[in-house]
N, C-alpha and C positions, 0 to 999 in steps of 0.2 A: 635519358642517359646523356652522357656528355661523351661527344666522341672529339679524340684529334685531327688531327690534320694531317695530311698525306705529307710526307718530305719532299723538300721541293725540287723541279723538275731535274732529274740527273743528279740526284744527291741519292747514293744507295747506302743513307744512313741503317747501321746494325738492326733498329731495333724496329724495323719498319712492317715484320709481322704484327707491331702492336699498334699500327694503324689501317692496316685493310680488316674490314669488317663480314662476317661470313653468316647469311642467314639464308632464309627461303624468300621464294618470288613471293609472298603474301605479308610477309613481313617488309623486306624492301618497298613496296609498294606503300605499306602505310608510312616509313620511312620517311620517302619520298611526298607525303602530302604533308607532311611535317615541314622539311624544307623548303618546299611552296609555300605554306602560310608564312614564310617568313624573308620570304624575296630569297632565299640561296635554293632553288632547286639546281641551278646550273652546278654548284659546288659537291653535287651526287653523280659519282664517277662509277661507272660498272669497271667488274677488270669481269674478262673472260676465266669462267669455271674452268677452263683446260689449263691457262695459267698456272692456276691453283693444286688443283688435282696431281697434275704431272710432275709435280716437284715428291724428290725420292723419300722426303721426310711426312707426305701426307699419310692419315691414317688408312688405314686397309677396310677397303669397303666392303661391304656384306650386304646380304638381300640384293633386289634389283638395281643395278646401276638407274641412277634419275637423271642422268645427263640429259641437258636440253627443258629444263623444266622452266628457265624464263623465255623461251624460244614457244613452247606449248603455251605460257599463258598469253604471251602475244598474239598468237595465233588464233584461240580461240574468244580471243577478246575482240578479235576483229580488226587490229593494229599489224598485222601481216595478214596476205591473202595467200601465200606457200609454206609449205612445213614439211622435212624431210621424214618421211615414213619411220625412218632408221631412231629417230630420238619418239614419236609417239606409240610405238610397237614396245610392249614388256618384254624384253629379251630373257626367258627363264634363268635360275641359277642355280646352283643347288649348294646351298649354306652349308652343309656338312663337309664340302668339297673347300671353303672359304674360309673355312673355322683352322684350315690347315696352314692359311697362310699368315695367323697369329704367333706362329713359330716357337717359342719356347716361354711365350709369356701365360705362366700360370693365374696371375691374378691380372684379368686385361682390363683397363678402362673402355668403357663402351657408350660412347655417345648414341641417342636415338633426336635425330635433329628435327624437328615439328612435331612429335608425341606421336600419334595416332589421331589424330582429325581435333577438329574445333570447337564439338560437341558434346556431351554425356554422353551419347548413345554408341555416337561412334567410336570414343573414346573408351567404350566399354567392351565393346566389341572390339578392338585394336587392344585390346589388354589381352584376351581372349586368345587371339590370334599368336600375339606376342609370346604367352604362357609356354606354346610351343616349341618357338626358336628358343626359348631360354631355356628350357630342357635339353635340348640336342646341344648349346653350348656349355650346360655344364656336364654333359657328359666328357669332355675335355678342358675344360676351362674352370674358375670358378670366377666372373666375368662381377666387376661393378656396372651396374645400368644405369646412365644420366641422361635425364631427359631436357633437352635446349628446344624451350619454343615458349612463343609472342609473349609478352605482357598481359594480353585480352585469356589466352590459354592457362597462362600459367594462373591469373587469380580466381580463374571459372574451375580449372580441372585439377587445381595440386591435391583438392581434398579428395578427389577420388581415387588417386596413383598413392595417398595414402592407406589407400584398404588392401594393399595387397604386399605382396613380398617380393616383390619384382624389381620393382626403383628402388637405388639409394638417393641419389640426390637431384635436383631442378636448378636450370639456370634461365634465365630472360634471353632470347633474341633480341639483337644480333651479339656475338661473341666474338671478339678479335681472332683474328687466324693462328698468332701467337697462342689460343687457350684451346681450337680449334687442334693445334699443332700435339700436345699434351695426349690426347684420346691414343691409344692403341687401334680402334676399329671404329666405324660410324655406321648408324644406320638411316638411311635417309629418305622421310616420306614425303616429303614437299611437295605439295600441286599434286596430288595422287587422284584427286578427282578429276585431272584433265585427263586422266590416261581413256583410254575407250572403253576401256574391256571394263571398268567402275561398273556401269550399269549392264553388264552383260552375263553377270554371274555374282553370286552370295559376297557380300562384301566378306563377310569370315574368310572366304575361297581365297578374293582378291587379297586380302591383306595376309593370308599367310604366303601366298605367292610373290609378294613383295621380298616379305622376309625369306624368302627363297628356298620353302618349303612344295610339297608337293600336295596339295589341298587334297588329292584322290586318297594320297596313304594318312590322311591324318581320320583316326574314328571322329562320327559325328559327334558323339557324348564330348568331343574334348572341342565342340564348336560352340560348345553352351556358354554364356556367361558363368561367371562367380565370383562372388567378393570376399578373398579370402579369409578378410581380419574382422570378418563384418560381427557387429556383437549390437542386439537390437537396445533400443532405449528405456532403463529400466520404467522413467514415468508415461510412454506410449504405452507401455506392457499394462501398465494399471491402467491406466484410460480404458485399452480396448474390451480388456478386462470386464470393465464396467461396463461398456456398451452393449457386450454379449450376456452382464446378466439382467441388462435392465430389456433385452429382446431376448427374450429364450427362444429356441427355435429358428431361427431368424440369420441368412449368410449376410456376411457385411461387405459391401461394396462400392468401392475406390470409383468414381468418375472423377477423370481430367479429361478437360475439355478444352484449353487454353494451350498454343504451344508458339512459337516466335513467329508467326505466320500466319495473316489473316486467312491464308488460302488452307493451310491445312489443322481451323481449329472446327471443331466443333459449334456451329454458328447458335447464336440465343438459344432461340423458338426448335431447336431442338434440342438443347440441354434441357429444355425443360418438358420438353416431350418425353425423352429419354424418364426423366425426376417420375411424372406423372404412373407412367405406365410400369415402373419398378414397386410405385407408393401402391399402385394399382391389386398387383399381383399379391401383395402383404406378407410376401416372404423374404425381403431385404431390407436390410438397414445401410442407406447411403452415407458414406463420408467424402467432403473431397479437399485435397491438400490447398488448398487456392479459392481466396472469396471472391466468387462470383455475386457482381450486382443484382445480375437479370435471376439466381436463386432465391432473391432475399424473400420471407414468409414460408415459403417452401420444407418440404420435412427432408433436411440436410444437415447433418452433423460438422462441423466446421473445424478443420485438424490445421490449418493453416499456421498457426503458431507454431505447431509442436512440427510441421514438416517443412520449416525456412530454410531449414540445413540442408546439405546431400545426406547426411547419417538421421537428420530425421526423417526423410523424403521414405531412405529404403526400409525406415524404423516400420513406416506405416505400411509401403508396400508387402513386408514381408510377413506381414500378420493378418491381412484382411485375405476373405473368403474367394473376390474375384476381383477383377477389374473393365472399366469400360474406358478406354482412353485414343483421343486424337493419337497423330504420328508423333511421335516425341520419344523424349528416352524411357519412358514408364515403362513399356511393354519388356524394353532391355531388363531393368531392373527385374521387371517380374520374369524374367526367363533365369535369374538366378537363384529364385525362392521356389520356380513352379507356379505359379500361382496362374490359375485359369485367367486367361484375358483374348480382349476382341478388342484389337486394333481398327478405328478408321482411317483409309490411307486416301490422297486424291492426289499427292503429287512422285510418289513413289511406288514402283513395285514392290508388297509386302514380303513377296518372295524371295528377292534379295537382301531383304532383311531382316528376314524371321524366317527362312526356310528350316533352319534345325532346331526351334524354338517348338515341343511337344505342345505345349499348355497353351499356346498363344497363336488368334486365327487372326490374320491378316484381312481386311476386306478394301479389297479398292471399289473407287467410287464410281471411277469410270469403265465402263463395260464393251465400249467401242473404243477404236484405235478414234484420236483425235477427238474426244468427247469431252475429253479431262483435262489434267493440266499434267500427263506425267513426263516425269524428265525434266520439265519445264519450270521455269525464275518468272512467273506471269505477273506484268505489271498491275496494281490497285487501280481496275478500269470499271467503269458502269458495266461494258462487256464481259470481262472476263468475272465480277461480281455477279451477275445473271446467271453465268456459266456455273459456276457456283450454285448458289439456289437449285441450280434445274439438279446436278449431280447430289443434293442433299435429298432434294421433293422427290426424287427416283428410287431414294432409300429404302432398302424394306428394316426396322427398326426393328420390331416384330420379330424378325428372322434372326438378327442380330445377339436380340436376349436370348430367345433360343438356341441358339450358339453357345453362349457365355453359358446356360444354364446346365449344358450335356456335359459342355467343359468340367464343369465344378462339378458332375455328377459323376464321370469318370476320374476324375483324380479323388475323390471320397473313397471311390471304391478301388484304387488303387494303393490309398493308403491305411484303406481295413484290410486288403491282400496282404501289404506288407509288414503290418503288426501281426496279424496274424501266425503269417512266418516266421516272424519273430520269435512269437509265443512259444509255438511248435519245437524250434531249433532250439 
């Protein structure tokens, strides 16, 4: 981006909203290593959020006030050793109470500034959440949603804010205050994972609480995933097709094992334990989206081509029998489809992030407090790679498929229940 220049000092030229620049602590920061590579970091000037905020022309903010969020990443970065309670505490809201102070603007612009997290998964579940508050605003509103966040975001996740009916349009961080100025209302998630309560309750919980919702009155069924425009690929549809009649009898099953993390992928020597003991049993047929070296020879069907996409990714997810997959965003997707799955987890509570997910059992790796890596950003040490090993050799594998198999066993019979009823009515 090409940004201007501030006017200079004690010049309160007009149009000086078109020079201060407004994004999140995550975005500023990469920002800022831009201007270091190039000898002007001094020339990156903070002005204070209150500045800003306080002027009577800003928009009307909704969900949780995020005041103090470059203050928390400070903080927990370890570049300040104090932090005032008052900015790290979620101070509740109640968005239907907020919606009133949109005033008589029937069609409102509604900026959502850093999307819903950085991920697929969490980005999918922050849709989820979101689904929410955009019902109770259009029950007064009929609101435009625009979503403002990173470059790294917007080229990872626009294809996924296109499955649904939620967004109208995407802009890049950072966004002049000028364009900032424009929005009728904001939503603003930035640094959401500094806050404490992140890991202390169902991210679905946390994020409709952002939005300033009441997590208790919202039903579970509306914590599920879904993609609402999702239409599967017609040539996967033939593929799998094929797969199912060249195995009669035979459920077909998704393993990923690969995820941005050495610490929570699925190590070799047991993808291929896992391959073995499936091949073993002669009742599955393995596909998996992503070619693995340490498979090669192996009896694995290779979908890699047809799932480079996110639309081919859920093509595939949402057609096969089961799933076996590392922490990553798979297990999400398959909570949109149902699809029987057994998550491995070692650096997260699965509970926070698959508690209202029916189909899908969560298994952490670590079974004592401190054994694991949870919560924890563990650096690529001989140590903590040990660490590792030992939380996989612990594994019972075994139990695992038996999991995945009761899974697919009870959702078979849950959807001869409901043809059935079908039949019948």
């Amino acid at each position: 981006m090409t940004f201007q220049p501030p006017p200079a000092h004690g010049n309160s030229s007009f149009d000086y909203p078109a020079r201060i620049y407004c994004c999140t602590t995550a975005d500023l920061i990469g920002i800022g290593r831009i201007f270091e590579s190039m000898s002007r970091k001094d020339d990156l000037q903070l002005i204070p959020e209150a500045a800003i905020k306080s002027r009577d022309d800003f928009p009307v903010q909704l969900g949780v006030q995020n005041d103090g969020e470059w203050e928390r990443s400070q903080y927990y970065s370890g570049l300040t050793k104090t932090i005032s309670e008052d900015v790290l505490e979620i101070k509740k809201v109640d968005l239907n109470k907020q919606i009133s102070n949109l005033k008589n603007k029937t069609n409102p612009r509604i900026a959502v500034l850093n999307g819903f997290g950085s991920g697929i998964g969490d980005t999918l579940v922050g849709i989820t959440a979101f689904s929410s508050a955009y019902k109770l605003l259009r029950k007064s509103v009929r609101p435009g949603i625009e979503i403002i966040y990173s470059p790294e975001q917007h080229t990872k996740l626009t294809s996924i804010f296109q499955h649904t009916t939620l967004i109208d349009q995407f802009h890049i961080a950072p966004v002049t205050l000028k364009k900032l100025l424009e929005y009728d209302a904001i939503f603003d998630t930035g640094g959401m994972a500094h806050r404490p309560d992140f890991y202390n309750m169902p991210v679905v919980d946390f994020l409709l609480t952002l939005f300033g919702l009441n997590p208790d009155l919202v039903q579970n069924k509306n914590k599920r995933n879904s993609l609402m425009q999702f239409r599967s690929d017609d040539n996967l549809k033939i593929r799998i097709r094929e797969i199912r009649a060249d195995n009669p009898g035979k459920k077909i099953i998704l393993l990923h094992p690969k995820t941005s993390s050495i610490f929570k992928d699925i190590p070799d020597k047991y993808v291929i334990k896992i391959l073995r003991k499936l091949q073993a049993s002669g009742k599955y047929i393995i596909v998996m989206d992503e070619t693995i070296p340490s498979t090669a020879g192996l009896p694995v069907i290779d979908l890699s081509r047809q799932a480079k996409s996110f639309a081919g990714l859920y093509s595939v997810i949402s057609q096969v029998d089961g799933i076996l997959t590392a922490d990553t965003c798979i297990y999400h997707i398959a909570d949109c489809f149902s699809i029987p799955t057994i998550a491995w987890f070692t650096m997260y509570d699965p509970d926070v992030w698959a508690r209202y997910y029916p189909t899908v059992t969560g298994i952490l790796l670590s079974k004592e407090k401190g054994s694991g890596f949870l919560n924890q950003k563990p650096k690529n040490t001989e140590t903590n790679l040990g660490k590792l090993a030992k939380l996989w050799g612990e594994t019972d594998i075994d139990q695992s498929l038996r999991l995945l198999e009761n899974l697919m066993l009870n959702k078979s019979a849950c959807d001869a229940s409901a043809r059935n009823h079908s039949t019948v009515s």
